[in-house]
Legacy VTK file of the C-alpha trace (Angstrom):
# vtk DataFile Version 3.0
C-alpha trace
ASCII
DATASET POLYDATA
POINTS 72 float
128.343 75.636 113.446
124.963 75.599 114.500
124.428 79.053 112.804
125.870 77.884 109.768
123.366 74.465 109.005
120.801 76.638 109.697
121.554 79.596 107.183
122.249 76.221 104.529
118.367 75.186 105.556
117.416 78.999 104.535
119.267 78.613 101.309
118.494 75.563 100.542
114.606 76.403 101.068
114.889 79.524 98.567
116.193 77.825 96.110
113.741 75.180 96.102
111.384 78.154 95.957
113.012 80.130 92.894
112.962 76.720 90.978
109.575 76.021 91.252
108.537 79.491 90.427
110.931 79.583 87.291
109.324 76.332 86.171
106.042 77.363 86.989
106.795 80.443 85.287
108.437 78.587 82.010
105.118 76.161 81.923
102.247 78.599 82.388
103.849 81.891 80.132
100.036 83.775 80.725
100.559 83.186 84.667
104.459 84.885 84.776
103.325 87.840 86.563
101.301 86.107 88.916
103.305 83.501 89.990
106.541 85.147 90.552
104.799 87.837 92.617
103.574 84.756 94.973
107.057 83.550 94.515
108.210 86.867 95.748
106.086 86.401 98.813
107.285 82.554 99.388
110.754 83.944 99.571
109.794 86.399 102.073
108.034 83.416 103.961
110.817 80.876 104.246
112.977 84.136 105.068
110.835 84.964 108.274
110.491 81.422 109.314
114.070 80.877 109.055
115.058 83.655 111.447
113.829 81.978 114.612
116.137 79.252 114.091
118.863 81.294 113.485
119.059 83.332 116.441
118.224 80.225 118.745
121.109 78.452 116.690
123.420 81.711 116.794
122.540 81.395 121.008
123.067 77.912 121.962
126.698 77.998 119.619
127.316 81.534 121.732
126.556 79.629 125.031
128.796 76.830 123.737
131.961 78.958 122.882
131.475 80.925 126.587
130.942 77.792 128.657
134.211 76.457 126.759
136.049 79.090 126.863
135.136 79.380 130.960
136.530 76.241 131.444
140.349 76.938 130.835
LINES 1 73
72 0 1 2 3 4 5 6 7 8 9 10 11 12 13 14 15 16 17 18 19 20 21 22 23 24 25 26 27 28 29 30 31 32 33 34 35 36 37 38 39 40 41 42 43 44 45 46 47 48 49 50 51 52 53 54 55 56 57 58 59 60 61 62 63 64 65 66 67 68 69 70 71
């Protein structure tokens, strides 16, 4: 469960960064090329900081499942 709020934060965060580039893009026409190419790299960013959470998320729900399972 853990793994899954976690992958919503990552979605969540790239969209927020495709909309602002779109209406960046839509309000400053001269700038497209520019600011989708640091959009680009904003993507990559929340990306990379998201996958730190994910594995630490992806361990502790791992840890959860095996210490439940143990106790049966």
């Amino acid at each position: 469960m853990r793994v899954l709020i976690e992958v919503l934060y990552i979605v969540a965060g790239l969209a927020a960064v495709v909309l602002l580039g779109w209406l960046s893009a839509w309000s400053y026409p001269l700038g497209r090329h520019d600011i989708w190419l640091v959009t680009g790299a904003a993507v990559v960013v929340v990306v990379l900081m998201g996958v730190w959470p994910v594995m630490r998320a992806y361990r502790a729900d791992r840890l959860a499942l095996d210490g439940a399972g143990g106790n049966d």
